[in-house]
C-alpha positions in Angstrom: 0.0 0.0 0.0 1.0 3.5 -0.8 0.6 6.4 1.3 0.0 10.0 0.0 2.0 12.1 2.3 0.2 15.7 1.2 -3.1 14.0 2.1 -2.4 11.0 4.5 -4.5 9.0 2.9 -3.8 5.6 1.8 -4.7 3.9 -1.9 -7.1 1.3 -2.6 -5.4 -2.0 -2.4 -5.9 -4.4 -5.4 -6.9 -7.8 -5.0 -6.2 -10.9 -7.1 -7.4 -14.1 -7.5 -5.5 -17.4 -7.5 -5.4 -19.0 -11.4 -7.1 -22.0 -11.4 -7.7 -22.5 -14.9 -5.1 -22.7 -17.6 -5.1 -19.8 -19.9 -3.5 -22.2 -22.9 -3.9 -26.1 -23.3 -1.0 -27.7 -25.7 -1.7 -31.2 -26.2 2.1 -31.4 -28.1 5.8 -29.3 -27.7 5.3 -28.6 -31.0 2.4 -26.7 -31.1 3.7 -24.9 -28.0 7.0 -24.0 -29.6 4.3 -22.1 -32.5 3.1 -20.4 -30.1 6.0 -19.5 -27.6 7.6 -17.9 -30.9 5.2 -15.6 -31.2 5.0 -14.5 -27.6 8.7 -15.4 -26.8 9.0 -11.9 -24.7 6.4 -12.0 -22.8 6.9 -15.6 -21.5 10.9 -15.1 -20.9 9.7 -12.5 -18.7 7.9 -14.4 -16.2 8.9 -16.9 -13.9 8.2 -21.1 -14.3 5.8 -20.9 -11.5 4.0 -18.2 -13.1 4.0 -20.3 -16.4 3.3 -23.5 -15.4 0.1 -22.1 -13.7 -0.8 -20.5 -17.0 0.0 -22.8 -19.8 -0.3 -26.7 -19.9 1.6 -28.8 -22.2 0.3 -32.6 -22.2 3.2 -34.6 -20.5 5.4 -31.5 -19.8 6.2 -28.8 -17.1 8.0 -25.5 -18.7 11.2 -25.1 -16.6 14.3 -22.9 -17.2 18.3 -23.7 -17.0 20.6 -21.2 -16.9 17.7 -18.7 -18.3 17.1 -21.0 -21.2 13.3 -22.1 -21.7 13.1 -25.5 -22.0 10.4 -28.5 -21.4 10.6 -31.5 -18.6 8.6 -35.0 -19.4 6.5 -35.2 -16.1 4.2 -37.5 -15.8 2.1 -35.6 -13.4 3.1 -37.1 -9.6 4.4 -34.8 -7.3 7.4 -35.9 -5.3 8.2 -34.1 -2.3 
């Protein structure tokens, strides 16, 4: 939150909700490799948690080594 010193007043704070739905479905790399050429930008800006929450790829979780996009097989287990 933000304060207004002149005024003391304080700024409406925004709320978001969680993403529970993907934006994008991919059923194959391929087809997401179309598409991540075309938005390359904006997805190398944001981070793999971010994506992953965004865009599913059938079989795949986006991850990134040493900055460089690239897609995991996962077969959809969590290990912890």
């Amino acid at each position: 939150m933000e304060t207004n010193n002149a005024e003391n007043t304080w700024t409406e704070l925004k709320i978001i909700e969680p993403i529970e739905n993907y934006l994008k479905e991919f059923k194959t790399p391929e087809e997401f490799n179309v598409w991540y050429s075309k938005h390359k930008n904006e997805v190398d800006a944001q981070t793999t948690y971010m994506l992953n929450k965004k865009y599913h790829i059938d079989g795949y979780r986006i991850t990134k080594i040493k900055g460089v996009l690239m897609l995991k097989k996962w077969n959809g287990i969590k290990y912890y």
